[in-house]
Structure formats: C-alpha cells, structure tokens
C-alpha positions, 0 to 999 in steps of 0.5 A: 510146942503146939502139944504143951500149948494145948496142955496149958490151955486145957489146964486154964480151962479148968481153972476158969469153970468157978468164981463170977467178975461182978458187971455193970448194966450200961446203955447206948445209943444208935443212930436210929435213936434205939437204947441199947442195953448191955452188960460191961464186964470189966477186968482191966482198962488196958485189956482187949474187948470182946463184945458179945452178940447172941443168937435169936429170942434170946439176950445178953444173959446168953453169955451170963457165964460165958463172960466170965470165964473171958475175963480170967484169960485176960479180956474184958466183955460188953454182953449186948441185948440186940434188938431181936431177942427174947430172954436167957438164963432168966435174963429179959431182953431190954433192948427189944422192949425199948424198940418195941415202945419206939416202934423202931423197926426190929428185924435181924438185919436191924440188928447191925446198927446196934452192933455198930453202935456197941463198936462205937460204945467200946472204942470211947472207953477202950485204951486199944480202940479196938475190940473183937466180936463174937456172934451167936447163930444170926449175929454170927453172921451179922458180925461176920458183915460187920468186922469186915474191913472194919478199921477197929475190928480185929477178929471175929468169933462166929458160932453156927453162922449162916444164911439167916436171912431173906436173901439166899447166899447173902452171907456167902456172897458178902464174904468173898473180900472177907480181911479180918482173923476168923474163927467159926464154930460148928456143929458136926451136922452144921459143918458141910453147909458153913465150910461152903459159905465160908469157901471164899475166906483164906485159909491163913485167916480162917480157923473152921472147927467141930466137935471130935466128940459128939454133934455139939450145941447151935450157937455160943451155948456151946461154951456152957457147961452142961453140953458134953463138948464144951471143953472141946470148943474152948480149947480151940476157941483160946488157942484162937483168941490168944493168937489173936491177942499176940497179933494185934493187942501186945 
C-alpha cells in the first residue's frame, strides 16, 4: 500500500508542475499595529489552510509557484510577507516597508506577532478554524514555537529550521514539550545538526527527511523546479500533508 501510495503521489507530482490558481493580495493586522500584507490563494471554502511563511530577505513571492501546486492536492494558502524580508521572484516585501514608516521594531523574533496575526486572520474566514504553518530557514523555527500547543495549529512543515537567533539552543530548548504532527526538511549537510535540535520530539509525530540524490536547497525553494531534488521533498512533503489532512481535517 505504502508502494502504491507513493506510486499515485509521484504521479500527482507531475500533474501539479502547469496551470497558476489566480490569488488575491489581502492585508491584516497585528497587534502591534503593524499591516500585514499576504497573498490568499483560495481553492475551496471548506478546504484545509496552509500559511506560508518564508525565509530571510525574502517574501510572499517565495512561494509564487509553491502555492499553487498546494491547491491542486486539495489545500487553499495565505503567502505572508513577514516583517524581515526583502524580495523574491520580483516580489517586494510590503510588510517591511510599512514597518519601517511605522518604525515598528522588525527583527526575526518580531516576526511571531505577524504569524500569530495571520493564524487569527485565517481562522475568521476558515470553515475548519484550523490551519497548518509552513516555514522556511528563520520562520521555520518560529512556526515550530508557534504551533506549539496551539489550539488551531495542527501541523507544522519546517524546511532548514535552526538556531537563528541570539540565544544559543533556543530553538532546541523551546521543543522539548513539543505536541503537534511535524515534518522537517533538510539539506544533506543541515541534517546532523537539525536531527539534534529536534531530539526531544517523539518520533510518532515527527517526519525528519533528506534528499537521497544530491545535497538539496536551504529553505521551501527546495520545492521549485529548478533544484534537481525537488520531487524528492514533494513526495515526502505530500504523503505528510495527506496524513495530516486524514487526521485532523476529514
């Protein structure tokens, strides 16, 4: 079954790389009275939600072609511009700009208020009131915190997460009661140092994979076309979100 499962994934895989869902830009708000600007890319009301988080100086455009291909397995995205970014795939980062006319404090770890923000954002227009976070480099780790116990937070997707900021261990220390379903990406080079911060994780909830074909990319663009190991990480990144899909969303 596992075989056949894996068969019909590779399959999808294939049929996912054509074709663009139109998005919507929307904005929200944090508490900190920051606008946040993201990208909705809706396939279905009733659909499960991802939200979208990417890596530093970068933004919502990291997932340009990443969020389509989400929806034709079945999920709808919110792509969010956090407040440290700069720009991807000719996408300009929104947020940053309005933090820095705010002069709203913008470091990494700032960036949590705006993934809490996007959480709150989601669960007003969801049918599930529920979604799952995906995090590139910095905000994989940030998403990790996140999700945490969160009540609405029913997985996490983490590509290259680790120790980004000024505490040392902080990220390994602050998963020790870690709860939620976790799938972690990794190049071939990142994987020793992530599989021992992510040591204190049960292994019935954690997925920890590699590329068996070459190093792999930092981050979610290891999911776009041009890395030569990208239908590697989406195999296992679907067969993960469809576990989690049949767990807590059917």
């Amino acid at each position: 079954m596992v075989i056949i499962r894996k068969i019909l994934i590779f399959c999808t895989i294939a049929a996912i790389s054509g074709g663009v869902y139109a998005q919507r830009k929307v904005t929200f708000t944090t508490p900190d009275g920051l606008i946040v600007t993201a990208d909705l890319y809706r396939l279905d009301k009733s659909a499960p939600y991802i939200i979208l988080l990417h890596r530093e100086n970068s933004s919502r455009g990291e997932y340009r072609d990443i969020a389509p291909k989400l929806q034709k397995i079945g999920f709808n995205c919110l792509a969010v511009d956090l407040r440290y970014g700069k720009e991807s795939n000719f996408v300009r980062n929104e947020t940053v700009a309005q933090a820095q006319q705010k002069g709203v404090p913008a470091t990494m770890q700032d960036c949590e208020k705006d993934i809490r923000a996007a959480i709150d954002y989601i669960i007003k227009i969801s049918v599930t009131k529920r979604c799952i976070l995906m995090g590139s480099a910095f905000s994989a780790s940030l998403a990790m915190k996140v999700a945490n116990r969160h009540p609405q937070v029913m997985a996490v997707a983490a590509f290259s997460p680790g120790e980004y900021f000024d505490n040392p261990n902080e990220v390994k220390n602050g998963l020790t009661d870690f709860d939620r379903m976790l799938w972690v990406a990794t190049t071939r080079h990142e994987n020793p140092f992530v599989a021992d911060m992510l040591q204190h994780i049960p292994e019935d909830l954690l997925t920890l994979f590699q590329p068996a074909s070459g190093n792999g990319l930092q981050g979610a663009p290891a999911l776009w076309d041009e890395d030569a190991e990208s239908n590697e990480y989406w195999m296992s990144l679907m067969l993960f979100l469809n576990k989690v899909k049949e767990t807590h969303f059917l």
